[in-house]
C-alpha positions in Angstrom: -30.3 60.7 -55.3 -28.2 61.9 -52.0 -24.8 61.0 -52.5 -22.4 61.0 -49.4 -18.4 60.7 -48.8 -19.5 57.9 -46.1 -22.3 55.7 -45.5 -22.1 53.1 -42.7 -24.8 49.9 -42.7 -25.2 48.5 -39.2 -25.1 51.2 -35.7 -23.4 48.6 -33.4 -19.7 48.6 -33.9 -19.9 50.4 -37.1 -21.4 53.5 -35.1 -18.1 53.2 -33.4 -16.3 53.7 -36.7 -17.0 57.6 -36.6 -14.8 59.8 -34.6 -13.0 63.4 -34.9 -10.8 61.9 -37.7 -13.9 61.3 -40.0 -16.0 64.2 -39.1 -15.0 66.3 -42.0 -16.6 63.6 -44.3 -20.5 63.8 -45.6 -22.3 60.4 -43.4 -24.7 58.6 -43.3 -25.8 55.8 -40.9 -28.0 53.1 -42.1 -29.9 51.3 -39.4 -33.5 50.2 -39.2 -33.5 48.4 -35.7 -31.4 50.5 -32.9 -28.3 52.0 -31.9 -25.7 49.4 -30.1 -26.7 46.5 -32.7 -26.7 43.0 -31.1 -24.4 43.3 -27.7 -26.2 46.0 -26.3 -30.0 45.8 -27.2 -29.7 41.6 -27.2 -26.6 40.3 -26.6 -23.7 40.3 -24.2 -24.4 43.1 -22.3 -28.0 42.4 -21.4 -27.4 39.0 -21.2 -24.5 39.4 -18.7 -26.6 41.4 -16.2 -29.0 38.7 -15.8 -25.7 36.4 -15.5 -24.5 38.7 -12.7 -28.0 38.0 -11.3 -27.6 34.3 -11.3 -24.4 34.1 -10.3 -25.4 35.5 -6.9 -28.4 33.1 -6.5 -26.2 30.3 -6.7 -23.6 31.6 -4.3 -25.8 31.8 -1.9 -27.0 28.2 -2.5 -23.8 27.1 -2.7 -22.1 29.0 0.4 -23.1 26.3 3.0 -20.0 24.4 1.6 -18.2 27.2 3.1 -20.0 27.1 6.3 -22.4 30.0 5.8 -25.9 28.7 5.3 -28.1 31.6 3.2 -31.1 31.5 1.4 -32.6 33.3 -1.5 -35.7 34.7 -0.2 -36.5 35.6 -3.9 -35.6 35.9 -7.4 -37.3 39.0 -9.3 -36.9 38.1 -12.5 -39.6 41.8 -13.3 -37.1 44.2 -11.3 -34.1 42.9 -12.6 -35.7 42.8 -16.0 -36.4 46.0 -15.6 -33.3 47.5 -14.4 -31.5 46.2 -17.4 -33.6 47.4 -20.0 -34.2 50.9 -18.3 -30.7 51.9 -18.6 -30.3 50.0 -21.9 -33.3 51.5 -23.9 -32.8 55.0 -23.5 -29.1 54.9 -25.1 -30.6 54.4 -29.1 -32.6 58.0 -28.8 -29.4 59.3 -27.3 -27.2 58.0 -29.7 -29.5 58.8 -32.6 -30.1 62.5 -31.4 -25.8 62.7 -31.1 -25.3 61.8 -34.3 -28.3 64.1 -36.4 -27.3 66.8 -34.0 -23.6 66.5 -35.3 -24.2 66.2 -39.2 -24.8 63.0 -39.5 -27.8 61.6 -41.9 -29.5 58.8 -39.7 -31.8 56.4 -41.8 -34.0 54.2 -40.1 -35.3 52.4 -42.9 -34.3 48.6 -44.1 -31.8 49.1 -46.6 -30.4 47.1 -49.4 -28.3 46.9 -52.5 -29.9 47.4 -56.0 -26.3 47.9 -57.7 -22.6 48.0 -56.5 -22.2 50.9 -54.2 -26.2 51.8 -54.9 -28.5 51.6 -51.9 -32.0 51.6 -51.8 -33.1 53.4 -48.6 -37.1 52.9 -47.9 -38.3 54.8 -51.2 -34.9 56.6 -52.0 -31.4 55.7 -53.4 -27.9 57.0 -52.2 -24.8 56.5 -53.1 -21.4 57.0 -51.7 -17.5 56.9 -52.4 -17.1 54.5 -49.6 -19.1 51.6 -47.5 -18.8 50.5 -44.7 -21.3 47.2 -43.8 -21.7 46.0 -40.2 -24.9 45.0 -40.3 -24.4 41.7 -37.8 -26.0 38.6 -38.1 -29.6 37.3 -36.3 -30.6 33.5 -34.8 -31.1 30.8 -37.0 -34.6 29.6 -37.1 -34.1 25.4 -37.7 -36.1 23.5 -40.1 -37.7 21.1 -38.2 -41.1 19.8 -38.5 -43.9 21.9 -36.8 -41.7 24.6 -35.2 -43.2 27.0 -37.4 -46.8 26.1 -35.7 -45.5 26.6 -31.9 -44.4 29.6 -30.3 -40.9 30.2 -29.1 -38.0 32.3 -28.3 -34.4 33.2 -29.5 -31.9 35.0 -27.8 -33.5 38.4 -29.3 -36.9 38.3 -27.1 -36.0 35.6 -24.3 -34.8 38.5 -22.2 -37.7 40.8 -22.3 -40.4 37.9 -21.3 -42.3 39.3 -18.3 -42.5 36.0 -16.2 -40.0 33.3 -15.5 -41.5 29.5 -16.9 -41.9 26.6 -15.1 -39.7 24.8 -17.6 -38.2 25.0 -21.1 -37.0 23.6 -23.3 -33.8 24.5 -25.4 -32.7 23.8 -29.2 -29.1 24.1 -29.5 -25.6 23.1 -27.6 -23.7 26.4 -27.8 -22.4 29.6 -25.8 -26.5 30.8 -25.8 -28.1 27.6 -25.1 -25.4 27.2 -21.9 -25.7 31.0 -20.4 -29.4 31.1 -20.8 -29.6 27.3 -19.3 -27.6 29.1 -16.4 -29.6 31.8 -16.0 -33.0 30.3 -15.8 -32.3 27.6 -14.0 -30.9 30.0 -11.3 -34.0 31.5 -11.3 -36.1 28.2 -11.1 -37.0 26.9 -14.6 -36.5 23.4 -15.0 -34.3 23.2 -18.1 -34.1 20.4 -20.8 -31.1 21.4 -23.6 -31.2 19.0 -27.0 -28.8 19.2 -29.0 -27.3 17.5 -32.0 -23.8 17.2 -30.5 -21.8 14.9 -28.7 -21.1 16.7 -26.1 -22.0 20.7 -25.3 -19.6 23.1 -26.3 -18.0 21.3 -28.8 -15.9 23.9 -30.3 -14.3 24.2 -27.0 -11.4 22.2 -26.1 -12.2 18.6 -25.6 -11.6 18.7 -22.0 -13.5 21.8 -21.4 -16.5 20.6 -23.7 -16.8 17.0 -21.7 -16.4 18.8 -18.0 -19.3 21.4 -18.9 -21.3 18.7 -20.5 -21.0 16.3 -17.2 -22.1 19.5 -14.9 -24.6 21.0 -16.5 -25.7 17.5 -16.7 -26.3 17.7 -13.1 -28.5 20.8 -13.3 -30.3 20.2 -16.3 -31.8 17.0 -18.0 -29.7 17.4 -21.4 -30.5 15.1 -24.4 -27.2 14.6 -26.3 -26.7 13.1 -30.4 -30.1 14.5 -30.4 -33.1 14.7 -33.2 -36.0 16.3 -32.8 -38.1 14.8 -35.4 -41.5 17.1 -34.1 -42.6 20.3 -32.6 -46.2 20.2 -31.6 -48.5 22.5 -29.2 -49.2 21.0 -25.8 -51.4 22.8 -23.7 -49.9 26.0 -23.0 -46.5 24.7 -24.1 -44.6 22.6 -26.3 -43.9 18.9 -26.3 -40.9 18.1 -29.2 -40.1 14.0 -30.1 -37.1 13.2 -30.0 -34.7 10.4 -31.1 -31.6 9.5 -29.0 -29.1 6.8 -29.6 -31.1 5.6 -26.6 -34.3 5.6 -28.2 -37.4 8.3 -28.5 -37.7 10.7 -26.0 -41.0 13.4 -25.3 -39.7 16.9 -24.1 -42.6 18.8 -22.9 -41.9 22.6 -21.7 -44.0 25.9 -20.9 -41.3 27.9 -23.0 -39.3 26.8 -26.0 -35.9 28.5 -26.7 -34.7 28.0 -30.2 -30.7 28.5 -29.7 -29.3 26.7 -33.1 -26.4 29.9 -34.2 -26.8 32.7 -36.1 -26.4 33.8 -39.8 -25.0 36.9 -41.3 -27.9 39.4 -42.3 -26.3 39.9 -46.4 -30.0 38.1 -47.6 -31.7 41.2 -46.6 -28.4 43.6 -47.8 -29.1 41.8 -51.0 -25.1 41.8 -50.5 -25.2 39.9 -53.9 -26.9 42.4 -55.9 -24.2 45.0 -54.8 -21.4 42.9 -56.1 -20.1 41.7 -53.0 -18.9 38.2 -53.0 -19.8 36.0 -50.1 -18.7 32.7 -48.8 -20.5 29.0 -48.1 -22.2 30.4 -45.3 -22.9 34.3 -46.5 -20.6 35.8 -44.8 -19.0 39.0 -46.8 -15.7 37.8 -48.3 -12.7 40.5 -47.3 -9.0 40.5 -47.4 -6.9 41.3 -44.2 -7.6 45.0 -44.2 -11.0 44.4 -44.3 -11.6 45.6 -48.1 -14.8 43.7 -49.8 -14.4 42.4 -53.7 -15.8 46.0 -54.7 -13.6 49.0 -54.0 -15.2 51.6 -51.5 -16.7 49.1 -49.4 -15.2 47.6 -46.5 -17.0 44.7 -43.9 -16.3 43.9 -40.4 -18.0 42.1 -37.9 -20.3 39.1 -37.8 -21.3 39.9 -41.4 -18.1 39.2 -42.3 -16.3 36.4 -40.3 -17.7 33.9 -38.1 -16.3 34.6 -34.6 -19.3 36.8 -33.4 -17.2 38.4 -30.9 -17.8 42.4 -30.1 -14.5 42.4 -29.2 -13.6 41.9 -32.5 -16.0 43.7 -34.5 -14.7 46.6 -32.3 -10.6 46.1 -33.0 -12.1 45.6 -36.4 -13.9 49.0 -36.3 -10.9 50.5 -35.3 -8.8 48.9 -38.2 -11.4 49.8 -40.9 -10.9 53.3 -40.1 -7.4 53.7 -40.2 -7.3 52.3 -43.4 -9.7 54.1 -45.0 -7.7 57.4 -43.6 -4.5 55.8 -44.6 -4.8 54.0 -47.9 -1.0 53.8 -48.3 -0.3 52.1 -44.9 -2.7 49.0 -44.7 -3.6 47.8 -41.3 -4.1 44.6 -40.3 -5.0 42.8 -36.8 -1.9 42.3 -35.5 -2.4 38.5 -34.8 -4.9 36.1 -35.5 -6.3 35.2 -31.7 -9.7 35.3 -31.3 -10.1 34.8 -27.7 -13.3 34.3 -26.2 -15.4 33.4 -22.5 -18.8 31.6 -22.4 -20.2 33.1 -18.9 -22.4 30.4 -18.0 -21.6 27.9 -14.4 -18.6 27.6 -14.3 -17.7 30.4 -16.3 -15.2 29.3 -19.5 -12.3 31.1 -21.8 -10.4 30.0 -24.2 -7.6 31.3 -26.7 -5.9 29.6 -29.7 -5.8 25.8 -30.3 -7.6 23.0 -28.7 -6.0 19.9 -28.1 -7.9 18.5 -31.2 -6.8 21.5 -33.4 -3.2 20.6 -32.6 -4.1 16.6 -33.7 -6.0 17.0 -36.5 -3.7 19.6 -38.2 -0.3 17.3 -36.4 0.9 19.8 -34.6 3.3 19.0 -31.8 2.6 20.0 -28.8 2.7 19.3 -25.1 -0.2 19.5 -22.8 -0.5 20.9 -19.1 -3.6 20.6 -17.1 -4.3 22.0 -13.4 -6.7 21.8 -11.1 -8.4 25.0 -9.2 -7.8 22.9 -6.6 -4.4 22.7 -6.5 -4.1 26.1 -5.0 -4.8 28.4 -1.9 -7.3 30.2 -3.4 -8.7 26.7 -4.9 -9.3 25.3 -1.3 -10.9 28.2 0.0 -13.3 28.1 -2.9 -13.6 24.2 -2.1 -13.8 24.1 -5.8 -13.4 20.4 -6.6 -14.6 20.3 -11.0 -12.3 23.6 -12.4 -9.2 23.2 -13.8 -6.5 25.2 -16.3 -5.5 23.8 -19.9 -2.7 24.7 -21.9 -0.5 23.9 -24.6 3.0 25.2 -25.9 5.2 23.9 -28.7 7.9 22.1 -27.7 10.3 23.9 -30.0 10.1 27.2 -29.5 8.2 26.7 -25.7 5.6 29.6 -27.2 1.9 29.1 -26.0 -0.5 27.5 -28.3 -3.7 27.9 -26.2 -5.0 28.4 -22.9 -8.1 26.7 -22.0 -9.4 27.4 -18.5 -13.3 26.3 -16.9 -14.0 27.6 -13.4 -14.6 31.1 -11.7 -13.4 34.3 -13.1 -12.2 31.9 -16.2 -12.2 34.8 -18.4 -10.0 37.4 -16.3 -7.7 34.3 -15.3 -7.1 33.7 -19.0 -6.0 37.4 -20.1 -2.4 37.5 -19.2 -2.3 34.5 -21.3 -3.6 36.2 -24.3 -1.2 38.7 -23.7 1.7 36.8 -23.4 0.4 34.9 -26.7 -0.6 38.4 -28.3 3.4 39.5 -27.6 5.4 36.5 -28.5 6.8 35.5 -24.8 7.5 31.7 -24.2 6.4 29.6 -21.0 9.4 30.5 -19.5 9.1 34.1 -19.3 5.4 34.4 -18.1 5.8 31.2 -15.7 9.2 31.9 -14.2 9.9 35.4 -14.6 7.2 36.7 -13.4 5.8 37.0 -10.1 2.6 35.4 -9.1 0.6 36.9 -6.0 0.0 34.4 -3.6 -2.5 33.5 -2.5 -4.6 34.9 -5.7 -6.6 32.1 -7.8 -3.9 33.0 -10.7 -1.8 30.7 -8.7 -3.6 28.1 -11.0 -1.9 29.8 -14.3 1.3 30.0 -12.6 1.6 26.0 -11.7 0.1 25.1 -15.3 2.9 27.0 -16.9 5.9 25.6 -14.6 4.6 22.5 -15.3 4.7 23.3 -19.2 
């Protein structure tokens, strides 16, 4: 049984974990897929270069509002496919090779726990003084009748596919359901979103969530209060049943993208059998710091709260190991934000309370909403649908949250998150400090004067 100083589940942000500080320990890194975990190999950085690519197919459809009539000749969905995942791919065997060549044991074997702080490795067991598990989360896979009998995609394969379809369908409301609705249907697909919900979005601020819901209504046919009571075969697709508060609907589709969340991978960590205790949903419980219910082993990322943000996984990387350098000065994340953009059309960010957060949990607070085009920059864009959200408290005039929908929405929204990050009030970031004109942040400027 090898037994290390360090072993490390997961090789997305807890391969950012090791540095100079911990290179006089014994590690091991644990992963049986590849280097870069979710965001790189599936996630947000893939799925942002095919975003870049359909943001430019729509500008140029849309630039004859500005008086410059272009067409797109054509879409490559093969190339561009192709030039994401060539400069993607070759980073595992580089990152793998890095760490064996610098001490590091690298298993590529499933793993899981047969005892606290006892790991079964393929057909071995180590141990170690200390844990760390970042072993991130995959889709959810609904229950619903027949989907097991029809094939379909999830955000893990729905990148690689070699041809764009003529249509799909697409289970689910959220942040992958609205980029990838944007992305095919730049490239051509005919979409048709169901969803459960209300409204899309619906964790976004009320506002937000009913503006993206009417535009993307205008893109896409999108079936709202939604259930799909059947998945069958139909042809070469799929046709689903559905039932509205309208009445049945039949959703046929070449493609069928199953977008309905994700869960935290503990089941196959057998997190249970290593002692770990784990909330309603299986995430790994921890304290502030990070530390799990068994000593030694520390959990960040999505396999331990439910943000699913690399942003925090890596601040939460970064906290893990100064604590386990420094177990007499306890880190924490010095606030609780959790900011975040969905980069669909328009693009959307948001930080800290909704207006229905504030409601439900009566907090007072006053509202500020302003339109994109409102401002310089706004009228050159001829944007007529983006606006700017935010609330304060009255009492002590600090931010609550910034809402924003509308280009470069999550760069717009960053001073805010600053200035909420660093405990300034309205006044200070809307009258005391300069705004360039005419730059779109114009918009943040007049929604905090107006606070």
């Amino acid at each position: 049984m090898q037994h290390y100083d360090l072993v490390i589940l997961g090789a997305g942000s807890g391969n950012m974990l090791l540095n100079d500080e911990l290179a006089h320990l014994r590690t091991a890194v644990v992963e049986a897929d590849r280097f870069g975990g979710t965001c790189l190999n599936r996630g947000c950085i893939p799925s942002k270069m095919y975003v870049l690519a359909a943001d430019a197919i729509e500008d140029a459809r849309a630039a004859a509002r500005l008086g410059v009539h272009a067409t797109v000749e054509r879409a490559d969905w093969q190339a561009i496919r192709d030039r994401i995942f060539r400069r993607i791919d070759p980073l595992h065997d580089g990152a793998l090779d890095y760490r064996r060549k610098n001490g590091v044991h690298v298993y590529t074997t499933e793993a899981r726990f047969v005892a606290p702080k006892v790991l079964q490795v393929g057909t071995e067991q180590i141990t170690a003084d200390t844990f760390v598990i970042a072993v991130g989360s995959r889709p959810v896979v609904p229950d619903i009748p027949g989907l097991d009998t029809v094939p379909f995609h999830t955000s893990d394969t729905v990148m690689r596919i070699d041809e764009v379809p003529a249509s799909m369908a697409v289970i689910g409301g959220g942040f992958i359901a609205a980029e990838f609705g944007h992305v095919f249907g730049a490239f051509g697909t005919g979409i048709t979103i169901v969803t459960r919900g209300p409204r899309l979005l619906t964790r976004e601020d009320e506002q937000i969530s009913a503006r993206f819901t009417e535009l993307a209504s205008r893109r896409h046919r999108v079936l709202l209060e939604a259930d799909i009571t059947s998945v069958e075969r139909r042809g070469d697709g799929v046709a689903l049943t559905v039932n509205c508060p309208d009445g049945e609907h039949s959703v046929e589709a070449a493609m069928l993208l199953v977008s309905a969340g994700r869960r935290p991978n503990t089941d196959r960590l057998d997190a249970a059998a290593g002692g770990l205790e784990l909330d309603a949903h299986g995430h790994i419980v921890t304290d502030r710091a990070y530390r799990t219910s068994v000593p030694g082993i520390w959990a960040l990322g999505d396999v331990a709260n439910h943000f699913q943000l690399k942003h925090m996984a890596n601040a939460e990387s970064r906290i893990v190991r100064h604590n386990m350098l420094h177990p007499q000065d306890q880190r924490t994340l010095p606030h609780s934000l959790a900011p975040h953009a969905v980069f669909t059309s328009p693009q959307i960010a948001s930080v800290g309370l909704t207006e229905q957060e504030a409601r439900n949990r009566k907090i007072d607070y006053l509202a500020s909403v302003r339109d994109y085009a409102d401002t310089a920059y706004g009228w050159a864009l001829e944007d007529t649908t983006s606006f700017v959200k935010m609330l304060a408290d009255p009492r002590d005039r600090m931010l609550l949250g910034a809402h924003i929908i509308g280009p470069q929405a999550a760069t717009l929204i960053q001073p805010l998150i600053q200035a909420m990050t660093l405990g300034l009030t309205v006044d200070q970031i809307g009258r005391d400090v300069l705004y360039i004109h005419p730059a779109l942040t114009e918009v943040v400027e007049q929604a905090l004067l107006a606070l």
